[in-house]
C-alpha atoms as a printed R data frame, in Angstrom:
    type eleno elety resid chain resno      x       y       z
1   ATOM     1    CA   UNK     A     1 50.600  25.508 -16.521
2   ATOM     2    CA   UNK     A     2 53.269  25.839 -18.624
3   ATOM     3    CA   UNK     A     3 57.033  25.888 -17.272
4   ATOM     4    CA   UNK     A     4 57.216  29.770 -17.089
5   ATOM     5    CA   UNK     A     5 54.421  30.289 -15.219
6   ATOM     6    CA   UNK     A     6 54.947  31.289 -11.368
7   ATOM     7    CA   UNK     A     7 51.800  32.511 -10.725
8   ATOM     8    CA   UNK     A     8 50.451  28.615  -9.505
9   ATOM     9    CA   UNK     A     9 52.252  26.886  -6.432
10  ATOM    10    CA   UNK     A    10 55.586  24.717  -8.038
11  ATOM    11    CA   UNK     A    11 55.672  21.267  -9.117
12  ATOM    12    CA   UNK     A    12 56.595  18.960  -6.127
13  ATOM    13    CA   UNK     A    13 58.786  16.066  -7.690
14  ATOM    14    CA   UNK     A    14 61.762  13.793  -5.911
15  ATOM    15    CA   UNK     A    15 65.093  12.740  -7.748
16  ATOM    16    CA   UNK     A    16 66.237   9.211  -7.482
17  ATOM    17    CA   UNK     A    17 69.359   7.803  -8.739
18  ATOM    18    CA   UNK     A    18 71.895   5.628  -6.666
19  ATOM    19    CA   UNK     A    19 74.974   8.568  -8.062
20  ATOM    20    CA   UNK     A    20 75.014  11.101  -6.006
21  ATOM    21    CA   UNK     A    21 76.882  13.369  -8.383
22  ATOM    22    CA   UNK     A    22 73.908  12.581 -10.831
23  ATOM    23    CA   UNK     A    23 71.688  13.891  -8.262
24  ATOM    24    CA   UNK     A    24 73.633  16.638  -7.327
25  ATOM    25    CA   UNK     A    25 74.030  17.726 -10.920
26  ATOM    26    CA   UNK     A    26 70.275  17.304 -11.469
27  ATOM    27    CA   UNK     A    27 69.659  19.538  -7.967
28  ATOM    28    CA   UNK     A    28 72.244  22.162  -9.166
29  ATOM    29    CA   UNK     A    29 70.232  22.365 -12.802
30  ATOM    30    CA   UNK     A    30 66.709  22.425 -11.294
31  ATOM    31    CA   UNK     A    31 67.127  24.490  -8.467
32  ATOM    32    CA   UNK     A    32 66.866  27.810  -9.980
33  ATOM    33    CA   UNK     A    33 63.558  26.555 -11.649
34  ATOM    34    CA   UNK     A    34 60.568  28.587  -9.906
35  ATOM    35    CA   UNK     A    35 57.808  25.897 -10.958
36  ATOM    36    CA   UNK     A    36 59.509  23.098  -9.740
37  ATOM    37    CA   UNK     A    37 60.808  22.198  -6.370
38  ATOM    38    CA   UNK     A    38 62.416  19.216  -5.139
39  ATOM    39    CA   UNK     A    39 61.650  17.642  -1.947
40  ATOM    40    CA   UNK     A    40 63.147  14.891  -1.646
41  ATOM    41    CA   UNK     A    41 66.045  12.865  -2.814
42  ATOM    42    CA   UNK     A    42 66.681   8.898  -2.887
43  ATOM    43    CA   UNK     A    43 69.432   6.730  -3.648
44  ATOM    44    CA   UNK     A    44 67.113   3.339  -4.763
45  ATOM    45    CA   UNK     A    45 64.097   2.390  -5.709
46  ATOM    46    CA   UNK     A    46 63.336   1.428  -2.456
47  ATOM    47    CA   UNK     A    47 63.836   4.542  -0.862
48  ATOM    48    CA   UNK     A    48 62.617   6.396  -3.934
49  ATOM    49    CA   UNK     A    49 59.116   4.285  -3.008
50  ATOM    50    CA   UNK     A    50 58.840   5.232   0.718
51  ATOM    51    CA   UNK     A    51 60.049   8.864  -0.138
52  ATOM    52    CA   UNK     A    52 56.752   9.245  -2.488
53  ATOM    53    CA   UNK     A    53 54.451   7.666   0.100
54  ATOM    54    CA   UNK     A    54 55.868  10.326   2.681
55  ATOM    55    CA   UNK     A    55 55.645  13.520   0.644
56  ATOM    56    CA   UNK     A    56 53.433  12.450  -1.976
57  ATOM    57    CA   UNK     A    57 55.166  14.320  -4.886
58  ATOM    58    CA   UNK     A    58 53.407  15.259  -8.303
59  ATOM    59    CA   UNK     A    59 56.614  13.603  -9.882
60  ATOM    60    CA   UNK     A    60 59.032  11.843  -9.252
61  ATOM    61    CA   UNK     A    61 62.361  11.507 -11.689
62  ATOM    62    CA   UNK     A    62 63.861   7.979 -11.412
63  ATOM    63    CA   UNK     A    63 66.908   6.414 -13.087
64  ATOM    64    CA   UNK     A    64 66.297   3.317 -14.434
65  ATOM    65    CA   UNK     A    65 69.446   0.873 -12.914
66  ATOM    66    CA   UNK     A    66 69.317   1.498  -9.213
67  ATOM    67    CA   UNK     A    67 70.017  -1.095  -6.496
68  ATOM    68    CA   UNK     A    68 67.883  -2.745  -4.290
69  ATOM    69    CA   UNK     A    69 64.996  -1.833  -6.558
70  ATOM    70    CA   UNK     A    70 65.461  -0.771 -10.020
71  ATOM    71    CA   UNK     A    71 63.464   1.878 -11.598
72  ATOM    72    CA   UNK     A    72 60.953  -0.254 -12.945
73  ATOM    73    CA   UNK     A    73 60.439  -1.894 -10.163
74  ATOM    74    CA   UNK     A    74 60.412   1.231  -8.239
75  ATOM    75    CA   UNK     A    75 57.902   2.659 -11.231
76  ATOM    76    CA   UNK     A    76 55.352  -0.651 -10.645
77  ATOM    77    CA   UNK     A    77 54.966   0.434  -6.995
78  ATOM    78    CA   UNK     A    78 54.406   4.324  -7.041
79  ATOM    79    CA   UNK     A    79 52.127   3.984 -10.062
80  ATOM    80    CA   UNK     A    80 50.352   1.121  -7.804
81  ATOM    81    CA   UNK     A    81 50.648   3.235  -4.912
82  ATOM    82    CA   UNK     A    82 47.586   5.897  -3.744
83  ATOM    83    CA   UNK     A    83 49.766   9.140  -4.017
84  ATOM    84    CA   UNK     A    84 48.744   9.793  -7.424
85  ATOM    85    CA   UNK     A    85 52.563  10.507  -8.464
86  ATOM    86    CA   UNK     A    86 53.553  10.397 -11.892
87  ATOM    87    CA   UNK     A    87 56.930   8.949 -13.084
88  ATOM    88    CA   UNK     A    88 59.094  10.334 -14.996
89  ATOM    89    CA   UNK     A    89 62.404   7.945 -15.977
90  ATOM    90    CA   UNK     A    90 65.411   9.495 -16.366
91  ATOM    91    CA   UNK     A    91 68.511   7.362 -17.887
92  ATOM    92    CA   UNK     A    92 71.439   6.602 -19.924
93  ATOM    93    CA   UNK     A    93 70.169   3.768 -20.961
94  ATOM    94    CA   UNK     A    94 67.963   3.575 -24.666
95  ATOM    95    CA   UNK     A    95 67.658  -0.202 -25.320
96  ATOM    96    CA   UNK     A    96 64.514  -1.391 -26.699
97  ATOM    97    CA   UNK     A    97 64.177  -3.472 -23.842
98  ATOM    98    CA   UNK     A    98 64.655  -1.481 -21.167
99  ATOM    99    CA   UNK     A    99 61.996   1.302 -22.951
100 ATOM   100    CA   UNK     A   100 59.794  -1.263 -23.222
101 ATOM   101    CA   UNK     A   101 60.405  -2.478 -19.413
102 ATOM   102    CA   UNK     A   102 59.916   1.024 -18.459
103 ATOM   103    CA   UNK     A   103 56.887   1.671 -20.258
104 ATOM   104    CA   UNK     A   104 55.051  -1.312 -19.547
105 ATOM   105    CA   UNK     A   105 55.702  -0.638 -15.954
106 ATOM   106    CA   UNK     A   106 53.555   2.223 -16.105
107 ATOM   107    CA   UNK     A   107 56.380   5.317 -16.282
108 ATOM   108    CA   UNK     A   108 54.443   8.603 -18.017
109 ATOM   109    CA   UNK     A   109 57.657   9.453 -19.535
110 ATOM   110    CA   UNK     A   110 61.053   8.036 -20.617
111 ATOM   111    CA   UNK     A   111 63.833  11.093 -21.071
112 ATOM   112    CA   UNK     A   112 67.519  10.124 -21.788
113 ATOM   113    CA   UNK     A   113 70.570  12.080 -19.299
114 ATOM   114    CA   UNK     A   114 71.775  14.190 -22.022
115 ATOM   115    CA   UNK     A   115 68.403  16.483 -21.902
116 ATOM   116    CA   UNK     A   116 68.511  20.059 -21.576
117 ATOM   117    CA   UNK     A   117 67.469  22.197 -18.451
118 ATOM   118    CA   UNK     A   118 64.676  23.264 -20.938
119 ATOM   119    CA   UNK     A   119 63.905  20.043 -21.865
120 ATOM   120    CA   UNK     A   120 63.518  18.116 -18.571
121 ATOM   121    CA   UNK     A   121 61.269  21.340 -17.028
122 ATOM   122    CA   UNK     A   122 58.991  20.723 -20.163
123 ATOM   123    CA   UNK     A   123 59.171  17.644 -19.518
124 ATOM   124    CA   UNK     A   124 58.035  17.429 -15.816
125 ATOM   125    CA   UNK     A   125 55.408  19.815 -16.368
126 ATOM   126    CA   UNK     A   126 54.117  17.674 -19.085
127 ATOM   127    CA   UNK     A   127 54.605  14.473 -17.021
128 ATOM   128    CA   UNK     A   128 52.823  15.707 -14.095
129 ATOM   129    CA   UNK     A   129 49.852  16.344 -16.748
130 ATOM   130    CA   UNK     A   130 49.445  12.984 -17.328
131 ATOM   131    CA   UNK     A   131 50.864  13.245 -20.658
132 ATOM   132    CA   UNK     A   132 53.517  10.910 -22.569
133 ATOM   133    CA   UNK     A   133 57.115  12.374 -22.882
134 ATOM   134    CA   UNK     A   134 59.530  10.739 -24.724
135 ATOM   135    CA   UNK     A   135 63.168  11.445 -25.607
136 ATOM   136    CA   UNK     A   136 63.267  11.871 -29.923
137 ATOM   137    CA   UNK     A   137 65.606   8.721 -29.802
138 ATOM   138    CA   UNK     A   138 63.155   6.935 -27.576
139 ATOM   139    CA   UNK     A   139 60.438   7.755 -29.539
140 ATOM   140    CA   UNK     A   140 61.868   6.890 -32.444
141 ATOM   141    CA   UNK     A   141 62.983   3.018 -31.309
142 ATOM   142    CA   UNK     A   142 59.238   2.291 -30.291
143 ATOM   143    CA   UNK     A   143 57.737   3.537 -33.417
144 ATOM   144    CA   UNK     A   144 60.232   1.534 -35.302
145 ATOM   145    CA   UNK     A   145 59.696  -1.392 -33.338
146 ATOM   146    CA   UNK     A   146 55.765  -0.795 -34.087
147 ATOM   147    CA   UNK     A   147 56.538  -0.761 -37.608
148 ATOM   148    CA   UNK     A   148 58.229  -4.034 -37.432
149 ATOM   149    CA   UNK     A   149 56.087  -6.844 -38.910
150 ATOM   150    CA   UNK     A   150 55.186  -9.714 -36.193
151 ATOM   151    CA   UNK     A   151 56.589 -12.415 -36.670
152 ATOM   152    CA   UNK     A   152 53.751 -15.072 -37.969
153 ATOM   153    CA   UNK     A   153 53.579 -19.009 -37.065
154 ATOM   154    CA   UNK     A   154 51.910 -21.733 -38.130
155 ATOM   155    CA   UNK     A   155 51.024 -24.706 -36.518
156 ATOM   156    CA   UNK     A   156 52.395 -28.446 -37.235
157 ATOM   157    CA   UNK     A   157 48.927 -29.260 -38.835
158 ATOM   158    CA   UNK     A   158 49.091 -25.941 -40.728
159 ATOM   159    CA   UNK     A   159 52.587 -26.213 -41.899
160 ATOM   160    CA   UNK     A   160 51.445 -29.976 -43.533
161 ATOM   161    CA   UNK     A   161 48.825 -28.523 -45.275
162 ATOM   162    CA   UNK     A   162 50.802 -25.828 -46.925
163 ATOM   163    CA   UNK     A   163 53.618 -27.651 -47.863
164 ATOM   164    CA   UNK     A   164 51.140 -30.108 -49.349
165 ATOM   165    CA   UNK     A   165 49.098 -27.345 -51.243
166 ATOM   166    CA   UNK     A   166 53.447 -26.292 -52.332
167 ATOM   167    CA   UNK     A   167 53.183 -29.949 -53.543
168 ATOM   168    CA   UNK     A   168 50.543 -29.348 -56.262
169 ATOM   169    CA   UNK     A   169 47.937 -30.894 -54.295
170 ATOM   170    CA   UNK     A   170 44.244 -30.181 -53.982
171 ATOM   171    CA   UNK     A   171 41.994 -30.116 -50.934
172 ATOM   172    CA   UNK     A   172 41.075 -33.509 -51.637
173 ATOM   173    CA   UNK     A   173 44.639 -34.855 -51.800
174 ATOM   174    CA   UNK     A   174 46.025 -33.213 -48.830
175 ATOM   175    CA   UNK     A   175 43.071 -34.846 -47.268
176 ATOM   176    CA   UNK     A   176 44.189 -38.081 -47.974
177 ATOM   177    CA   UNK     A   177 47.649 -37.377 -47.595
178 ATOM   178    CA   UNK     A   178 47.054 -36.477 -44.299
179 ATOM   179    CA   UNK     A   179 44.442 -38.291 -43.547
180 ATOM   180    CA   UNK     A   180 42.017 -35.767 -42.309
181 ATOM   181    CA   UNK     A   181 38.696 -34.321 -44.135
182 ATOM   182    CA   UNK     A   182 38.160 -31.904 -46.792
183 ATOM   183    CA   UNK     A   183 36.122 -29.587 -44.639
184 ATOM   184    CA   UNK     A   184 39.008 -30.085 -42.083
185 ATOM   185    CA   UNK     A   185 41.734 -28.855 -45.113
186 ATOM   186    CA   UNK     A   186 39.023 -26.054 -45.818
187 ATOM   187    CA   UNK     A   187 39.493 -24.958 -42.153
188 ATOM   188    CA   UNK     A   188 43.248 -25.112 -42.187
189 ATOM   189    CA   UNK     A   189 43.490 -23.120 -45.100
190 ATOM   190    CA   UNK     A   190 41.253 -20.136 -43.612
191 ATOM   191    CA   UNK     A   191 43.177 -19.948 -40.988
192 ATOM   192    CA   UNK     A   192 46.486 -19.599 -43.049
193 ATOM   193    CA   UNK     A   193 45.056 -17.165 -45.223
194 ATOM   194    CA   UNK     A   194 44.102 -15.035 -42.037
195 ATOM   195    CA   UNK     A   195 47.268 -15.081 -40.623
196 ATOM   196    CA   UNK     A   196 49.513 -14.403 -43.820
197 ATOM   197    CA   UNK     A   197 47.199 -11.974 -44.861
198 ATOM   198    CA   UNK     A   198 46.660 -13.389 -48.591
199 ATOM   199    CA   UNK     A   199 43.334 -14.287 -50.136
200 ATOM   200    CA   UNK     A   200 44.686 -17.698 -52.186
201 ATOM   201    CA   UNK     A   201 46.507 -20.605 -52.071
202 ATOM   202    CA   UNK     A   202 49.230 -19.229 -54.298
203 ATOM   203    CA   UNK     A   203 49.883 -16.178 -52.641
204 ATOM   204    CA   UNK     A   204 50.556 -18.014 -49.275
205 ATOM   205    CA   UNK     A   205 52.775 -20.478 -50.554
206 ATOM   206    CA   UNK     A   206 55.078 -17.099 -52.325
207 ATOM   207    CA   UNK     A   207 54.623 -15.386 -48.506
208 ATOM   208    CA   UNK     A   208 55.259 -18.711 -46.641
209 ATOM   209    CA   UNK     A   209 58.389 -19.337 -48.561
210 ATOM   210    CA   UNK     A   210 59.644 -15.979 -48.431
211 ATOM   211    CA   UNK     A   211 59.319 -15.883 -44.811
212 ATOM   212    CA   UNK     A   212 60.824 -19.062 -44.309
213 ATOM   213    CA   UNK     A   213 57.641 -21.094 -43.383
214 ATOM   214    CA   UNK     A   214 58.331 -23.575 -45.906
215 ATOM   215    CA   UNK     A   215 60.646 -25.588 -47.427
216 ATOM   216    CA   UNK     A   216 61.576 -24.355 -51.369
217 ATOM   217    CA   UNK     A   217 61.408 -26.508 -54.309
């Protein structure tokens, strides 16, 4: 169903937001939608939570900083819940942490306030699909936070080895520097490799250094 089609029953969703201008201004821009219709309205996440377990909505439109229960909160239980209501978040607010909070608590979409009428229909009929919405801006702070490179750590043991191996030393040496086997050095090294993603002892002291792991000459 797509949002001009009347010809199916309309989407049932709720609005919850704890500013009631907000939800009157959301009311006043949905209202003359045919596919949608709102039935029901909630001014926490609490009451956004019973509201859903009383009319069982196909989606409900939550703001993300509400009292008593915030939208995430509010997101964890309907998503939890046995009414088969999909989420849809609706907020100011485009920090990578509160995406990520909302996300992770299970919302099917994450819109920002300034969305058109057009938009937010699309986006509702989309939602109640099952399928991901995202605000551009959204979108574009989690793929650049997947693009990111993660951040890598060694361990104490690790760190000794490679500094040695910065040293000059060979497996043999760091061994006896450190008092632990050659097979043992052999080990440590592997594991570095793996998780600098080089395929010699050179090329992980350059990345270790240039990533701060280790101390320069």
């Amino acid at each position: 169903m797509t949002a001009a089609d009347t010809t199916t029953p309309p989407l049932r969703i709720i609005l919850a937001d704890d500013h009631t201008v907000m939800r009157a201004g959301l009311v006043a821009l949905l209202s003359s939608e045919p596919t949608v219709e709102i039935v029901g309205e909630a001014g926490n996440g609490r009451e956004a939570v019973r509201l859903v377990e009383r009319v069982r909505p196909d989606v409900a439109l939550l703001d993300l900083r509400m009292p008593v229960l915030d939208g995430v909160g509010a997101t964890q239980e309907i998503v939890a819940g046995e009414a088969a209501t999909r989420v849809l978040i609706l907020t100011t607010y485009d920090t990578d942490a509160d995406i990520e909070r909302g996300v992770e608590a299970g919302a099917t979409g994450y819109l920002l306030k300034d969305a058109t009428r057009e938009q937010l229909v699309e986006a509702i009929h989309s939602a109640s699909r099952g399928e991901t919405v995202l605000a551009p801006r959204v979108a574009q702070r989690l793929v650049a936070r997947m693009r990111r490179p993660v951040a890598v750590t060694l361990t104490v043991r690790e760190s000794e080895v490679l500094q040695a191996v910065a040293d000059g030393l060979s497996n043999v040496e760091i061994g006896r520097r450190l008092f632990i086997g050659e097979a043992t050095v052999k080990t440590h090294l592997l594991r570095i490799f793996a998780k600098l993603d080089v395929n010699d002892r050179t090329r992980a002291v350059v990345v270790a250094m240039n990533a701060g792991l280790l101390k320069g000459p």
